[in-house]
N, C-alpha and C positions, 0 to 999 in steps of 0.2 A: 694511475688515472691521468687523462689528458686534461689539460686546460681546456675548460668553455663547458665541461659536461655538467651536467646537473642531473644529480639521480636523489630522486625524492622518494623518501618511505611513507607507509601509512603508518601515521601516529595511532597509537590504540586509540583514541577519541574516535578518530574517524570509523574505525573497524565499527567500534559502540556505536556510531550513527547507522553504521550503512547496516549494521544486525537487528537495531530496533526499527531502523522501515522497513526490512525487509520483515519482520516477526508482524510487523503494524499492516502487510500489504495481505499477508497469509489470513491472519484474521480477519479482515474487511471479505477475499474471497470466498471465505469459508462460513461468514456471514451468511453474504449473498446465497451461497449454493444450498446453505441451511433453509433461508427463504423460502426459496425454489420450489425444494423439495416438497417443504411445509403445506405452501399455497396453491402450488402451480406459478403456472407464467402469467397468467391474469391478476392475480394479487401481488404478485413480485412484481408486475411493473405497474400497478396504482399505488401500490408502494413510494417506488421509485418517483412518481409524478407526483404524490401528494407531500414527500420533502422537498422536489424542488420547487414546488408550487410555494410551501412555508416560506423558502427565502426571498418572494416577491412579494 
């Protein structure tokens, strides 16, 4: 190996991050497409407007 180089591995920790947002992003999706499905697009997006509405 030369001098100057830097080879950095992923710590298991980070694998456990980057597994649980990705498992956290699938469910959010699969959330919404349940939504969808359920309502249609007119309840899925008074849906959508009446949470972001709660944070104001």
């Amino acid at each position: 190996m030369e001098a100057g180089q830097n080879i950095t591995r992923n710590k298991p920790v980070d694998r456990l991050v980057i597994w649980l947002a990705s498992i956290v992003g699938v469910c959010l999706v699969a959330a919404a497409a349940a939504l969808w499905a359920q309502g249609g697009a007119a309840v899925f997006f008074e849906m959508l407007v009446a949470g972001i509405m709660s944070c104001f």
